[in-house]
C-alpha positions as CSV (number, residue, x, y, z in Angstrom):
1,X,106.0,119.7,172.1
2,X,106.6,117.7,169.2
3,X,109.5,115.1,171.1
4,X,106.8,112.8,172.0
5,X,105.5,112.4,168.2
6,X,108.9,112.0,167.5
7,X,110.0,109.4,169.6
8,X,107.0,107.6,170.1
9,X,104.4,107.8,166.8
10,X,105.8,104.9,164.1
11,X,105.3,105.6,160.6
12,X,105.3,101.6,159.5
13,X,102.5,101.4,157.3
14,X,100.1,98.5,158.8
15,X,99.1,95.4,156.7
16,X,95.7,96.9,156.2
17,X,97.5,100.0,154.2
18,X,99.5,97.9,152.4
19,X,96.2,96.1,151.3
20,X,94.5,99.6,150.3
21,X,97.2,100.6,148.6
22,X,98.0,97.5,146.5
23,X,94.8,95.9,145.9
24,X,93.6,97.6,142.8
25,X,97.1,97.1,141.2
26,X,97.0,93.6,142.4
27,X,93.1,93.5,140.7
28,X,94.1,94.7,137.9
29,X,96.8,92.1,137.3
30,X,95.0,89.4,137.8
31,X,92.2,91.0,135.3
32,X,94.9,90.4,132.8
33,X,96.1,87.2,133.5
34,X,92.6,85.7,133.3
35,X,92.0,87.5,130.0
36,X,95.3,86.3,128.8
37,X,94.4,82.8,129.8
38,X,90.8,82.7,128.0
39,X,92.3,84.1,124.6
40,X,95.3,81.7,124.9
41,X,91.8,78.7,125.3
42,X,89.7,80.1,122.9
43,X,92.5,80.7,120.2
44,X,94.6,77.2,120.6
45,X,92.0,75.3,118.9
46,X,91.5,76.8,115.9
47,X,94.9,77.7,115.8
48,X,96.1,74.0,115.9
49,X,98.0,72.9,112.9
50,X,98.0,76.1,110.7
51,X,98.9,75.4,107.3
52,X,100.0,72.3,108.2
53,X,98.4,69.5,105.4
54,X,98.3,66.7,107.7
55,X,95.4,69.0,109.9
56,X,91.5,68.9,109.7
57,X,91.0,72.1,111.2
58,X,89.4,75.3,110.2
59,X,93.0,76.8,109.6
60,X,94.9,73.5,108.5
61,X,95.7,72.5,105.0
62,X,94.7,68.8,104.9
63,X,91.8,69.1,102.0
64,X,94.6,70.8,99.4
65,X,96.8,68.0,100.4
66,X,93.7,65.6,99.7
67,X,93.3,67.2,96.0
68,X,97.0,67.4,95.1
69,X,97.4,63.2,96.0
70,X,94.2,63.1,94.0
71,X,96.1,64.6,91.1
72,X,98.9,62.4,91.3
73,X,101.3,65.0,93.7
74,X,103.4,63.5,96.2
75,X,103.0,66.1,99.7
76,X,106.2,65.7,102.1
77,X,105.7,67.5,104.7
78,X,109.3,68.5,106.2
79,X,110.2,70.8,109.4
80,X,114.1,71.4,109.3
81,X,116.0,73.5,106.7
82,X,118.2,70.3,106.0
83,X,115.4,68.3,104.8
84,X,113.6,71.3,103.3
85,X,116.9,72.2,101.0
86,X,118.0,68.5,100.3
87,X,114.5,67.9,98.6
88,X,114.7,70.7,96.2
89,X,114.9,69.5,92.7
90,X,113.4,70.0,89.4
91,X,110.9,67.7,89.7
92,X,109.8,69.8,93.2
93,X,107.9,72.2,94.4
94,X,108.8,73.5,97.6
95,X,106.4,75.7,99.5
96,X,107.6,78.0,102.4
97,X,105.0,78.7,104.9
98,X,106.4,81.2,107.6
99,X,109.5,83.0,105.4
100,X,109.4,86.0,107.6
101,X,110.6,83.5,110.9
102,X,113.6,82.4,108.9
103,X,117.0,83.6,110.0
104,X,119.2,85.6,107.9
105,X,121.3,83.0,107.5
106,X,118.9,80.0,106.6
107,X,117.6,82.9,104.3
108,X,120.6,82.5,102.1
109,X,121.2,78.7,102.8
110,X,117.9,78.3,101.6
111,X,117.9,80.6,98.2
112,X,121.3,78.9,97.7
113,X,119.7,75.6,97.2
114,X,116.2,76.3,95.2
115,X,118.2,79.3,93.2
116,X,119.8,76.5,90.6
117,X,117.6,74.1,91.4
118,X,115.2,74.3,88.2
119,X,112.2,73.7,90.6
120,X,109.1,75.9,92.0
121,X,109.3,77.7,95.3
122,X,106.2,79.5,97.0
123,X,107.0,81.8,99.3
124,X,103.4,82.9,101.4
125,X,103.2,86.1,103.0
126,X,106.7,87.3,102.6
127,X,107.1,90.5,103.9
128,X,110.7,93.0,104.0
129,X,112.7,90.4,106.2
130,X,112.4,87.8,104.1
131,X,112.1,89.0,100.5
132,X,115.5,90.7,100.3
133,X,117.1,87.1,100.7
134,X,114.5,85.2,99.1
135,X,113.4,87.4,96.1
136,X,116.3,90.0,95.6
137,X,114.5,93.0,93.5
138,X,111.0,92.4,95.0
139,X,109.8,95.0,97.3
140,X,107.4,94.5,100.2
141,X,104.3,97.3,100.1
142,X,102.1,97.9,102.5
143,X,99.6,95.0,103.1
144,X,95.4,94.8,102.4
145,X,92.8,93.0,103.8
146,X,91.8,89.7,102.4
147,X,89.0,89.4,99.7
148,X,88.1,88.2,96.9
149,X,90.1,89.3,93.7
150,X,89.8,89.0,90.0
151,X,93.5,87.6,88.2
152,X,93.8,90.7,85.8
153,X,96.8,89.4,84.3
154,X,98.0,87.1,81.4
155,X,99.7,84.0,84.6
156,X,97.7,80.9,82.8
157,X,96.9,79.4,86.6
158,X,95.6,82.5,87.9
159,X,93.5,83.3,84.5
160,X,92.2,79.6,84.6
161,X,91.1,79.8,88.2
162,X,89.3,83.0,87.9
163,X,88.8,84.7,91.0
164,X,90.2,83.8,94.3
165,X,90.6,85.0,98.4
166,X,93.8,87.0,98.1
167,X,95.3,90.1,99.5
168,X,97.9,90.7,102.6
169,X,101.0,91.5,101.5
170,X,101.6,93.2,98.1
171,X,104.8,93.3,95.9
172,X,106.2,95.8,93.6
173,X,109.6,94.6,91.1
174,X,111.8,96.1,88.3
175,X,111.9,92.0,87.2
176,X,111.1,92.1,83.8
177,X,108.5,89.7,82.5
178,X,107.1,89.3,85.9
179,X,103.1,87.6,86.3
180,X,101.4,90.0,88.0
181,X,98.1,89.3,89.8
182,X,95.2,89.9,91.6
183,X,96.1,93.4,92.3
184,X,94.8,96.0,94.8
185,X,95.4,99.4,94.2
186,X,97.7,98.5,91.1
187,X,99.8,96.2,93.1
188,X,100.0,92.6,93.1
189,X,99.1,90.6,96.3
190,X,100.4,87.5,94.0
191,X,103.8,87.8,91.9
192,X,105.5,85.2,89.8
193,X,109.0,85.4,88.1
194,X,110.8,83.4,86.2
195,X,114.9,82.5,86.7
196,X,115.2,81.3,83.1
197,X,116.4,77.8,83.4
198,X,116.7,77.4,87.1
199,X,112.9,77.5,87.8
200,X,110.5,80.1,89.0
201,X,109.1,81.8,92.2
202,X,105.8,82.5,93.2
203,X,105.0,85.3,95.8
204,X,101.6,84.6,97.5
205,X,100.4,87.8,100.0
206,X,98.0,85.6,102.0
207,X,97.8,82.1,102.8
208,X,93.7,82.0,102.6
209,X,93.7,79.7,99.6
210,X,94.7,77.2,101.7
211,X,93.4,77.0,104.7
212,X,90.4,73.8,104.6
213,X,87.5,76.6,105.5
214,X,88.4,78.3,102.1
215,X,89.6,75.4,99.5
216,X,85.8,75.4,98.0
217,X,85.1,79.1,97.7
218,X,85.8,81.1,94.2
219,X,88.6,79.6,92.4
220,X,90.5,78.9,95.7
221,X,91.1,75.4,94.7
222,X,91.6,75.7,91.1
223,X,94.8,78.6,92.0
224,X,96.1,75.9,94.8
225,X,96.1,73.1,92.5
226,X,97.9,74.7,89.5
227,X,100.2,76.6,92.1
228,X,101.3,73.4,93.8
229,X,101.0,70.7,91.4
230,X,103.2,71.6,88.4
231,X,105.6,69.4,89.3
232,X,104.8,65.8,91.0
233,X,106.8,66.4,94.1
234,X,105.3,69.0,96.7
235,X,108.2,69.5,99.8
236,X,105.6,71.2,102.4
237,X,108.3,73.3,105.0
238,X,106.6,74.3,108.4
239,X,109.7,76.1,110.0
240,X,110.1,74.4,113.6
241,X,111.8,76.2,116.6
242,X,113.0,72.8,116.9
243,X,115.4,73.3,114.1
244,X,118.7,73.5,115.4
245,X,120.1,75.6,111.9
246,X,118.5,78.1,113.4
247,X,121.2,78.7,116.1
248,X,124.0,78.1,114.0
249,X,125.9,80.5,112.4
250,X,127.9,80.7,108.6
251,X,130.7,78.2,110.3
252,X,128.0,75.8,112.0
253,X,128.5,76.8,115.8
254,X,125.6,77.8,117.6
255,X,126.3,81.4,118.7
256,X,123.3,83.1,117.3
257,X,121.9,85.5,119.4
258,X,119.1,85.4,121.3
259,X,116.9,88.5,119.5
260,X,117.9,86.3,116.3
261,X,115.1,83.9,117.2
262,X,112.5,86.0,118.4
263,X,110.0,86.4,115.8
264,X,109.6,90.3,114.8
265,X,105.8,90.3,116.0
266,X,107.5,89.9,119.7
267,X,110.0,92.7,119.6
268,X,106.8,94.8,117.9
269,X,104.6,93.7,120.9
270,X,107.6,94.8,123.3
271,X,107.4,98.0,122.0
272,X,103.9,99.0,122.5
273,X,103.9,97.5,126.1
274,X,107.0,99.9,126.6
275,X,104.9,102.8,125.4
276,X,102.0,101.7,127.4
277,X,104.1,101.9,130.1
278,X,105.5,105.4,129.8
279,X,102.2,106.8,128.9
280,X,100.8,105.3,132.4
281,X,104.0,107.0,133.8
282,X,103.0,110.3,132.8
283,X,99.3,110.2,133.4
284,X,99.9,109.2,137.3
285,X,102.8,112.0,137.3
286,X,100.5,114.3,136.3
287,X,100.2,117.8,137.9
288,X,96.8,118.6,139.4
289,X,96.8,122.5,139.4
290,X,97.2,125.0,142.0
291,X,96.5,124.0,145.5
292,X,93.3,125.3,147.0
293,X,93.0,126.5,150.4
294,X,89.3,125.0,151.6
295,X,88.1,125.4,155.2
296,X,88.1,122.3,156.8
297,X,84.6,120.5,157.6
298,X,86.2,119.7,161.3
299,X,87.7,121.5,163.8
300,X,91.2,119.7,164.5
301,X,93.3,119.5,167.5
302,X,96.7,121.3,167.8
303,X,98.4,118.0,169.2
304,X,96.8,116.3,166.1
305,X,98.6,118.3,163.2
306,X,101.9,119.0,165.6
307,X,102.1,115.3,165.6
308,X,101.4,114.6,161.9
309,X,103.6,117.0,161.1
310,X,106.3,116.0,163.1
311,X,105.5,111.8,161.7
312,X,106.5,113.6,158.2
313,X,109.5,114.9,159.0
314,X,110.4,111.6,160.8
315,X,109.3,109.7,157.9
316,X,111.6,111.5,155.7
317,X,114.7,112.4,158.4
318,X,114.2,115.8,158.1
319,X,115.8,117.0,161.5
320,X,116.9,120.1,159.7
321,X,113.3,121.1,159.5
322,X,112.1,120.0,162.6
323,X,115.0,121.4,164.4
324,X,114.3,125.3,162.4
325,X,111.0,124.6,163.6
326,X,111.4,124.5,167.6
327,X,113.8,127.0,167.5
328,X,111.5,129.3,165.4
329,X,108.6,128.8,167.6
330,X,111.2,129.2,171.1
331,X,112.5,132.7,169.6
332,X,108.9,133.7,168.7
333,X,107.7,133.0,171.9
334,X,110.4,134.3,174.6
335,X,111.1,137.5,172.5
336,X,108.0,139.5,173.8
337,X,108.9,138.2,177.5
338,X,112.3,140.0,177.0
339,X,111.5,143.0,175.3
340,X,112.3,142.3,171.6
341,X,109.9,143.4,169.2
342,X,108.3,140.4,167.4
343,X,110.3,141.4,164.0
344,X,113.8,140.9,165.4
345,X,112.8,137.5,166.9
346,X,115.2,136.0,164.8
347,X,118.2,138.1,164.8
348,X,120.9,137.1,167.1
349,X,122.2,141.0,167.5
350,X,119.2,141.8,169.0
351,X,117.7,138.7,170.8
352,X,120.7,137.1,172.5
353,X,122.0,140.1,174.2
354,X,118.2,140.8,175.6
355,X,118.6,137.0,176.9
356,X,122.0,137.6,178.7
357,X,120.4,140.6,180.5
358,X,117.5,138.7,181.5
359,X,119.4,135.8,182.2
360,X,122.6,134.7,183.9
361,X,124.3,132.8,181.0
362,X,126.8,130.6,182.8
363,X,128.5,128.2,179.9
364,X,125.6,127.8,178.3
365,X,126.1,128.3,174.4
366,X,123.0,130.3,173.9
367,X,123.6,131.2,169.9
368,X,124.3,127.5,169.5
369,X,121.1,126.2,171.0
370,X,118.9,129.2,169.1
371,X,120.6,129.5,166.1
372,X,123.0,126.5,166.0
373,X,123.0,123.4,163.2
374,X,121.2,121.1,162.4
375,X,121.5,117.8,165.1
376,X,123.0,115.1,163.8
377,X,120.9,112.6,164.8
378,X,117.5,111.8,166.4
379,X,118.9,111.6,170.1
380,X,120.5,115.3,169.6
381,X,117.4,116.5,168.3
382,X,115.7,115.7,171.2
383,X,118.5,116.6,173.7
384,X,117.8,120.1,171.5
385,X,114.3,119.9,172.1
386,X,114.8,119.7,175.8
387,X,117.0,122.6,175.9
388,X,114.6,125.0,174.3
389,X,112.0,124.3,176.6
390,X,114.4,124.4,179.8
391,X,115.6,128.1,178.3
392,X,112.0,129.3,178.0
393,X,110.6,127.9,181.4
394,X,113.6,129.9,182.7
395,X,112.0,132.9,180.9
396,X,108.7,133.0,181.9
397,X,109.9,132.3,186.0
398,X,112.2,135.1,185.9
């Protein structure tokens, strides 16, 4: 019978399932790490001091900072929104590397202080979080590949430079009087407008024109030069998560939220790991088709399937089953010992009455044990199990 399976056979997974089962999981994380680790490597270095004109690397800006002192421009290199605003003058050109990792609200502390200021401000690759703030009336289209571009337009700097590595982000504006250049597909990838008497702003879709690797090709250098030495004073802002305006709100206290300095790329990358995850979902849910009956390769033992069978029903506390089960296969069993066609094995009418006749009853509770609920636990099941085969020894002697 199945009591013994149930009483005896445990259905704790060993250490060497928990191995078979995890391992390719735990292989394929540690896959990732490693590959995370050698692009983190191979990337720092050339990503070390980007834009930044006090670096010598492939993607700093030190060479443009080189030709500007040459010209007589002074390069202040500034971090903090304070510093970055306080310099803004008419005499100044302030350049704004990273726009889109401003908050909203140094945004508009920022266009509050270079609006009126009569100065330059050069905003690279500005894209639709920034420019509402920064350039009202300039719209954000969608961005190109870098390349190199002829002016095609009337912007004396961009005609005198000739032809030079733009592209990125492109603009479209209702501004009238607007310098549009280097276009791609009709749009600008570098847009200039004046605020008459309060200065101008230059829009620039890539930063390439800058970077050391890229000063000496085209007119690179010649566009860099005019764009950032009109005026003798060059504030250079690298936006730092160091700066604390960026957890203050309008009233100074620092109550911004947390998704407030997260730069969008992260919430973007969040989103595709979240897709990636529901697509694995549904591939290992899956259906595989209709179940085929095979024949077996091997000839398997009755004791070896009663007691796998009965491990499930353990494993998932299925007594109801288990219990239907025994009494099913007692009522099959005893029902040609008695008399009772095989069909009515399971009807009480004509089963228990054939019993009583066969049988003295005494108290025993003979629709209970054959037809009764499920047990409650595992000890009733197998005070059940005992019963049954008690009743159908008492059969087959009689």
């Amino acid at each position: 019978m199945t009591t013994a399976s149930l009483t005896s056979t445990s259905t704790a997974p060993t250490k060497r399932q928990v191995w078979t089962r995890t391992r390719g999981l735990l292989f394929v994380i540690v896959i990732l790490i490693a590959a995370g680790i050698t692009m983190a490597a191979l990337r720092s270095g050339a990503q070390h001091g980007r834009l930044d004109p006090r670096s010598a690397d492939q993607y700093g800006s030190r060479a443009v900072a080189e030709l500007l002192k040459g010209h007589g421009v002074d390069t202040r290199v500034v971090t903090t929104l304070d510093e970055a605003t306080s310099a803004a003058g008419p005499d100044s050109t302030l350049l704004v590397t990273a726009p889109d990792l401003l908050t909203e609200r140094q945004q508009r502390t920022l266009r509050t202080a270079t609006a009126d200021s009569g100065g330059r401000a050069v905003l690279l690759s500005a894209g639709p979080f920034s420019l509402a703030t920064l350039a009202p009336g300039v719209r954000s289209e969608s961005p190109v590949s870098v390349s190199a571009r002829t002016p095609q337009c009337s912007f004396p700097a961009a005609r005198s430079a000739g032809n030079a590595d733009l592209g990125g982000e492109r603009y479209s504006t209702d501004k009238p009087g607007a310098d549009r250049c280097y276009l791609s597909d009709g749009l600008p990838t570098l847009l200039r407008f004046d605020n008459p008497g309060k200065g101008d702003t230059v829009l620039l879709g890539s930063p390439d024109i800058l970077f050391n690797d890229r000063l000496d090709e085209h007119g690179n250098a010649s566009l860099a030069l005019q764009l950032l030495g009109s005026r003798t004073h060059l504030v250079w802002y690298l936006p730092s998560l160091g700066d604390t305006s960026a957890a203050q709100d309008t009233d100074g206290d620092t109550s911004s939220t947390f998704l407030e300095l997260i730069p969008s790329g992260w919430l973007w990358g969040t989103l595709q790991l979240a897709l990636a995850a529901v697509l694995a979902a549904i591939w290992r849910a899956r259906r595989l088709g209709p179940l085929v009956t095979e024949r077996l390769p091997v000839a398997i033992r009755a004791s070896e399937s009663t007691e796998g069978r009965a491990r499930l029903y353990r494993k998932v506390n299925a007594r109801d089953r288990a219990a239907a089960a025994l009494r099913s296969a007692t009522r099959t069993r005893i029902a040609p010992l008695l008399g009772v066609p095989p069909v009515e094995a399971n009807s009480p009418e004509a089963l228990l009455p054939a019993i009583s006749a066969h049988l003295p009853t005494g108290e025993r509770d003979l629709m209970g044990l054959l037809f009764g609920p499920a047990p409650a636990d595992d000890t009733a099941l197998i005070r059940l199990a005992d019963q049954l085969d008690a009743l159908e020894r008492e059969v087959r002697t009689s």
